[in-house]
Biotite code that builds the C-alpha atoms (Angstrom):
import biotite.structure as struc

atoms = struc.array([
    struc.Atom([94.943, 44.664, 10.173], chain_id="A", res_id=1, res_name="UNK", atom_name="CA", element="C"),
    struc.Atom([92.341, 42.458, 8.778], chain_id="A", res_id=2, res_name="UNK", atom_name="CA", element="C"),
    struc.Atom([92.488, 40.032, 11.704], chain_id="A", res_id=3, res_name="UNK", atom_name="CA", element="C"),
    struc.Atom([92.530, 43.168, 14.092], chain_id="A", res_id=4, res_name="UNK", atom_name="CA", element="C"),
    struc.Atom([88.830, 44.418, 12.195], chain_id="A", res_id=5, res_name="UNK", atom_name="CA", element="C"),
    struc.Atom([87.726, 40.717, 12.275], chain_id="A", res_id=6, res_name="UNK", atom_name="CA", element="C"),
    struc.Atom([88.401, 40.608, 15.997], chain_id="A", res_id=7, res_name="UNK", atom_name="CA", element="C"),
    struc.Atom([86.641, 43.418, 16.545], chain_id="A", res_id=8, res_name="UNK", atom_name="CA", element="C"),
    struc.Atom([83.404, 43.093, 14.965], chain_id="A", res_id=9, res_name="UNK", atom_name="CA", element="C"),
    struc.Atom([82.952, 39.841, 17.545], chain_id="A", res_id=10, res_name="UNK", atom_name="CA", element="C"),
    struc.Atom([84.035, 41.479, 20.213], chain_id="A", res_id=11, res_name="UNK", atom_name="CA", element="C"),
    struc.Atom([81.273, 44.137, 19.368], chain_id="A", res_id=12, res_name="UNK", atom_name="CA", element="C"),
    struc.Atom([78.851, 41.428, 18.464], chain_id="A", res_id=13, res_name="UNK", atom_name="CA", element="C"),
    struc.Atom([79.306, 39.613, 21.601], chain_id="A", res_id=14, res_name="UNK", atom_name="CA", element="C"),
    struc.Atom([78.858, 41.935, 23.959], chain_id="A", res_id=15, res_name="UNK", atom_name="CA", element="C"),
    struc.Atom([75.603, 43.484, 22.198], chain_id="A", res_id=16, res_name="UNK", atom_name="CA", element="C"),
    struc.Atom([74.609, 40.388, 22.247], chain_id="A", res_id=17, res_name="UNK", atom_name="CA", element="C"),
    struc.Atom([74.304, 40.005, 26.073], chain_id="A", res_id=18, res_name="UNK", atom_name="CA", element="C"),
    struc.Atom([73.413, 42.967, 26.353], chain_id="A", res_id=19, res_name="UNK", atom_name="CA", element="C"),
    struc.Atom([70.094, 42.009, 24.326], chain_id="A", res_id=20, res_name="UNK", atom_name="CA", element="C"),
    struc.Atom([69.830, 39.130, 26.644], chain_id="A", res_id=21, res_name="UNK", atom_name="CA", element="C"),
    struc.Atom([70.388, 41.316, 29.875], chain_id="A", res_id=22, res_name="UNK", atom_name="CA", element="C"),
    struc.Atom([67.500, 43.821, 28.519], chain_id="A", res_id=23, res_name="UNK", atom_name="CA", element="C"),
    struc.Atom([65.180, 41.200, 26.984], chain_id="A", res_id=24, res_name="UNK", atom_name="CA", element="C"),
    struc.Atom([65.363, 39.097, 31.036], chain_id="A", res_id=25, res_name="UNK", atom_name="CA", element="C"),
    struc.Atom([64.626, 41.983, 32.730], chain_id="A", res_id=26, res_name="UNK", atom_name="CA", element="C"),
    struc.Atom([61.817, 43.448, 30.371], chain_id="A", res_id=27, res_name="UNK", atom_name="CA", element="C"),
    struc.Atom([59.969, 39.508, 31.105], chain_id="A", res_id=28, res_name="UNK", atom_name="CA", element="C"),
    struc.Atom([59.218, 41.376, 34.311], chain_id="A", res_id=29, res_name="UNK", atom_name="CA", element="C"),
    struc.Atom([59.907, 37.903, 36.438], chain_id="A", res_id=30, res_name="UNK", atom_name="CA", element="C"),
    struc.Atom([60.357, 40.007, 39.293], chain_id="A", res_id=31, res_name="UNK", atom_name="CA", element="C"),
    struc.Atom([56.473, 40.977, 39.297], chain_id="A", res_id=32, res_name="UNK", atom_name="CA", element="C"),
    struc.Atom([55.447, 37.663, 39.162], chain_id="A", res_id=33, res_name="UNK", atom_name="CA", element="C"),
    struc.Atom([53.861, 36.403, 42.042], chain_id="A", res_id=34, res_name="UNK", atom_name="CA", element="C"),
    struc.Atom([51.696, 32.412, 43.091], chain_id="A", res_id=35, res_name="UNK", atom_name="CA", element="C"),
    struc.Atom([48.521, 32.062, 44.824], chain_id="A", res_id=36, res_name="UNK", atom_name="CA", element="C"),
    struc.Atom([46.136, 29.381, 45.374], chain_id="A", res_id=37, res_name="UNK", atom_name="CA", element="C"),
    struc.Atom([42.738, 29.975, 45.195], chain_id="A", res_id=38, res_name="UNK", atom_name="CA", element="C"),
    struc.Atom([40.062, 27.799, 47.105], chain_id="A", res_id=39, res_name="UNK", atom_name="CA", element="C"),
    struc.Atom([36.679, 27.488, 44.767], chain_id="A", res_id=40, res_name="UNK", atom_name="CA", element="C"),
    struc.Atom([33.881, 25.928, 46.604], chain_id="A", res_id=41, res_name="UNK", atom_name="CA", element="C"),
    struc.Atom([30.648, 24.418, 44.655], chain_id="A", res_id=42, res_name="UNK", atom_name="CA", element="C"),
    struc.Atom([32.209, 23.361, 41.340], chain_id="A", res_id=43, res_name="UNK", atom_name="CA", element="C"),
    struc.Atom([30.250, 20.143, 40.457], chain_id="A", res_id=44, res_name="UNK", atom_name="CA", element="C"),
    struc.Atom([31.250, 19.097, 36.908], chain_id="A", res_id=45, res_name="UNK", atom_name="CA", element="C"),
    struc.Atom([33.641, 19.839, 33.865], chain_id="A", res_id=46, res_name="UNK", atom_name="CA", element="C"),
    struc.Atom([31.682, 22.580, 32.911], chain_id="A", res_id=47, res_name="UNK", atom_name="CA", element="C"),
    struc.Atom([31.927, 24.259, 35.998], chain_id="A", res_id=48, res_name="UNK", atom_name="CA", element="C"),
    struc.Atom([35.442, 23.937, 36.170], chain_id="A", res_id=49, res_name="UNK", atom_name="CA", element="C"),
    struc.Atom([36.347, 24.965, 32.303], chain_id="A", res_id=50, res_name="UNK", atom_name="CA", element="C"),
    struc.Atom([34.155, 28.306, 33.350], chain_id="A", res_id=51, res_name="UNK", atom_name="CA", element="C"),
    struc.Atom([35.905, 28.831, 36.206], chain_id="A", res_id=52, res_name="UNK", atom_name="CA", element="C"),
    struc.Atom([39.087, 28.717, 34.527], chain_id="A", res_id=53, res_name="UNK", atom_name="CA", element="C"),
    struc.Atom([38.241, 30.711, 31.587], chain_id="A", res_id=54, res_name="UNK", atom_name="CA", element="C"),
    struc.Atom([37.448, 33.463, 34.301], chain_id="A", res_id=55, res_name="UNK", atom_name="CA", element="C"),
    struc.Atom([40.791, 33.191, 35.626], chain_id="A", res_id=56, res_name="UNK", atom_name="CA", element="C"),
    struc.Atom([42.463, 33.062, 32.190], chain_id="A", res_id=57, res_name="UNK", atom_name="CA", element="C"),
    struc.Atom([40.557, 36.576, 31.186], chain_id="A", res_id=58, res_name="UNK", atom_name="CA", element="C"),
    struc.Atom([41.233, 38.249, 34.575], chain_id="A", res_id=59, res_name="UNK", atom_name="CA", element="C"),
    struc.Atom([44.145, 41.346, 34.011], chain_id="A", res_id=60, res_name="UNK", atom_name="CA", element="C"),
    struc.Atom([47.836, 40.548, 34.848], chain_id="A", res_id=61, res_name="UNK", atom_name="CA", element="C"),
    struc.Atom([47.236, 36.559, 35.386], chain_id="A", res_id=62, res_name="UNK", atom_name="CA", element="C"),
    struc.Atom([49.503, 34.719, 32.776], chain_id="A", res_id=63, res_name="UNK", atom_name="CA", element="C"),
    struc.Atom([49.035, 31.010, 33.934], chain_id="A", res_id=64, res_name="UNK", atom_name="CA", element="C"),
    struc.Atom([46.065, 28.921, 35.883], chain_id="A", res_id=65, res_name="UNK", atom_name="CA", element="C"),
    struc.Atom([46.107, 25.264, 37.244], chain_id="A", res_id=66, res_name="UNK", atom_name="CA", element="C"),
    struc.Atom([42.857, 24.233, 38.247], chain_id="A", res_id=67, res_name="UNK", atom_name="CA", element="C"),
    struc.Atom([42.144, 21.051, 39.874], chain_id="A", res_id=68, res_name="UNK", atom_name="CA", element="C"),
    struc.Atom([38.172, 20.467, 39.713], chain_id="A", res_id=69, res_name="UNK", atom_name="CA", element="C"),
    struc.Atom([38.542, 17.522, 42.681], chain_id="A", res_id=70, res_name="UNK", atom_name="CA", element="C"),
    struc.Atom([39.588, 19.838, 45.359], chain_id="A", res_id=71, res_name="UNK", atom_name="CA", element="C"),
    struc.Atom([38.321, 22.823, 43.709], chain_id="A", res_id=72, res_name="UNK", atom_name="CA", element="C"),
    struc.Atom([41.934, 24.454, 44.471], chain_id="A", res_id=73, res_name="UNK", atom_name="CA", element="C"),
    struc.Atom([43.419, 26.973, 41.158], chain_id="A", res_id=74, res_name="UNK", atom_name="CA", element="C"),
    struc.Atom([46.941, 27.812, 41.812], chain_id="A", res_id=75, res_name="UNK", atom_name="CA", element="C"),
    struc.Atom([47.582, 31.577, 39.495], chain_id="A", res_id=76, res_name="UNK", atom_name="CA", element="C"),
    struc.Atom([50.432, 33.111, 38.617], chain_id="A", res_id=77, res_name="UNK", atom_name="CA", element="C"),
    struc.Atom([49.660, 36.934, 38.148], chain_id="A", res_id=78, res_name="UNK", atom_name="CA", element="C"),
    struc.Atom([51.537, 39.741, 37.919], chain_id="A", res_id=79, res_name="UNK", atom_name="CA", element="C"),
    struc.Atom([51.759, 42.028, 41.234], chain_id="A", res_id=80, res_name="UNK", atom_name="CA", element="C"),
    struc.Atom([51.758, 45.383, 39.915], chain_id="A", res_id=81, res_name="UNK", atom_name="CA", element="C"),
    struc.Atom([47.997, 44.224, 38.019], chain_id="A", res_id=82, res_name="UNK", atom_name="CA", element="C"),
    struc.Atom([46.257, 42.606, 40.574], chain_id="A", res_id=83, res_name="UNK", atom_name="CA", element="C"),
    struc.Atom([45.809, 40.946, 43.608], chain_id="A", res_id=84, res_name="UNK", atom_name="CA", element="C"),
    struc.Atom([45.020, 37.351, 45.099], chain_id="A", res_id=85, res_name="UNK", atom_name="CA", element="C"),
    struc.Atom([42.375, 39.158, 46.816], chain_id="A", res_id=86, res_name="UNK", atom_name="CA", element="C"),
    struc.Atom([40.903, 40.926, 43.484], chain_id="A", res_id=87, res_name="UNK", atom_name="CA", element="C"),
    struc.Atom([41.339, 37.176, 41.685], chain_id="A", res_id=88, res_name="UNK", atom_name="CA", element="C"),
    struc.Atom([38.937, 35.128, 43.957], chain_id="A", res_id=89, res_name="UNK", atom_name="CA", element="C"),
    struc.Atom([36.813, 38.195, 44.275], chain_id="A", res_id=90, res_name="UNK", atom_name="CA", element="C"),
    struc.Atom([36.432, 38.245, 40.136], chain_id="A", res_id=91, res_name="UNK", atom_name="CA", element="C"),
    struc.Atom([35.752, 34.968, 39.974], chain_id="A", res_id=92, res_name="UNK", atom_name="CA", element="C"),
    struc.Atom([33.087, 34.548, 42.938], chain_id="A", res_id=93, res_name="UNK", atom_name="CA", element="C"),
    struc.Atom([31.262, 37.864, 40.802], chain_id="A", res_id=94, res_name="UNK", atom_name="CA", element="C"),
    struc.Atom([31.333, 35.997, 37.611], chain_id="A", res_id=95, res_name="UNK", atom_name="CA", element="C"),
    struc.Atom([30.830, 32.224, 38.374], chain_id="A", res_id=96, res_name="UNK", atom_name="CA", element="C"),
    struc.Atom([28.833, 32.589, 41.560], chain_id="A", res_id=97, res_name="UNK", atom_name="CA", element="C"),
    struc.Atom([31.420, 29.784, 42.587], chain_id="A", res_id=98, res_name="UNK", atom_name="CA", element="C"),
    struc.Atom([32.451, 30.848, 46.501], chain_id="A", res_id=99, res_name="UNK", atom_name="CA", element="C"),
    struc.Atom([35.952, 31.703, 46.292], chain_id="A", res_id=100, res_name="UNK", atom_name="CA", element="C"),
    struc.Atom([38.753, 32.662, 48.531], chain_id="A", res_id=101, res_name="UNK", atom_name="CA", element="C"),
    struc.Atom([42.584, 32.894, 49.452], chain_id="A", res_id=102, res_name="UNK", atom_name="CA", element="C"),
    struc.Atom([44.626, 30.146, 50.443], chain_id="A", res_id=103, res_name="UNK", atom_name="CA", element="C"),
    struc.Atom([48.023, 30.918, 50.079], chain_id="A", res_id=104, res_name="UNK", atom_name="CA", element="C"),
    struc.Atom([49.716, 33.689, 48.594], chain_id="A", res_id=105, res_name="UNK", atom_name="CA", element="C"),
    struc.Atom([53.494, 33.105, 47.387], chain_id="A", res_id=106, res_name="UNK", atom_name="CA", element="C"),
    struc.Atom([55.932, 35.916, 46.237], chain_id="A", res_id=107, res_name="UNK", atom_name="CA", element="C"),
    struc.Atom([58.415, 34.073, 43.708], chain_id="A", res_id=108, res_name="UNK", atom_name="CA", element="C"),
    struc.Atom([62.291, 34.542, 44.810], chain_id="A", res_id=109, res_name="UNK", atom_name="CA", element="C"),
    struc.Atom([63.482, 37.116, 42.940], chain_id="A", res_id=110, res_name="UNK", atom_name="CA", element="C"),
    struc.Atom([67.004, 35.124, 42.263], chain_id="A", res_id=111, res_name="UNK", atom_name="CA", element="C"),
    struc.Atom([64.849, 32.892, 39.825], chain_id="A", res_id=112, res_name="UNK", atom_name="CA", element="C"),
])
């Protein structure tokens, strides 16, 4: 009987333990999660770029930025349901006075 209870309680704690797992991977919300590449014209020095970036890094739903000040290209992941690539370059053009615009707009796979 005591092997039987002992049994049990794993069972039960492996299975709510997946299903913690399940519920915590789909509450990351990867499937929002989309890529675009920015194109910011003008940038002439380190200061431009850190401003540029700490524009991108305040805008709503973008959770990661990868500027590279050389070819003035910021590649954003942001979630889809919070903004756009549109409403990104637009934000940071308003706030920099850097031209910016949309160069390539990537929906992550959803298998990731």
């Amino acid at each position: 009987m005591k092997i039987f209870k002992i049994a049990l309680i794993c069972l039960i704690l492996t299975a709510t333990s997946g299903l913690l797992f399940a519920v915590s991977a789909n509450l990351s919300g990867d499937n929002d999660k989309a890529t675009t590449v920015i194109k910011v014209e003008g940038m002439a020095c380190s200061s431009c770029a850190k401003r540029v970036e700490a524009t991108l890094n305040k805008e709503a739903g973008v959770s990661s930025v990868e500027l590279d000040a050389e070819t003035g290209l910021a590649t954003i992941t942001y979630d889809k349901d919070e903004t756009t690539p549109e409403k990104i370059a637009q934000n940071v053009t308003k706030e920099t006075y850097f031209e910016s615009k949309v160069v390539k707009d990537v929906q992550k796979d959803k298998s990731q």
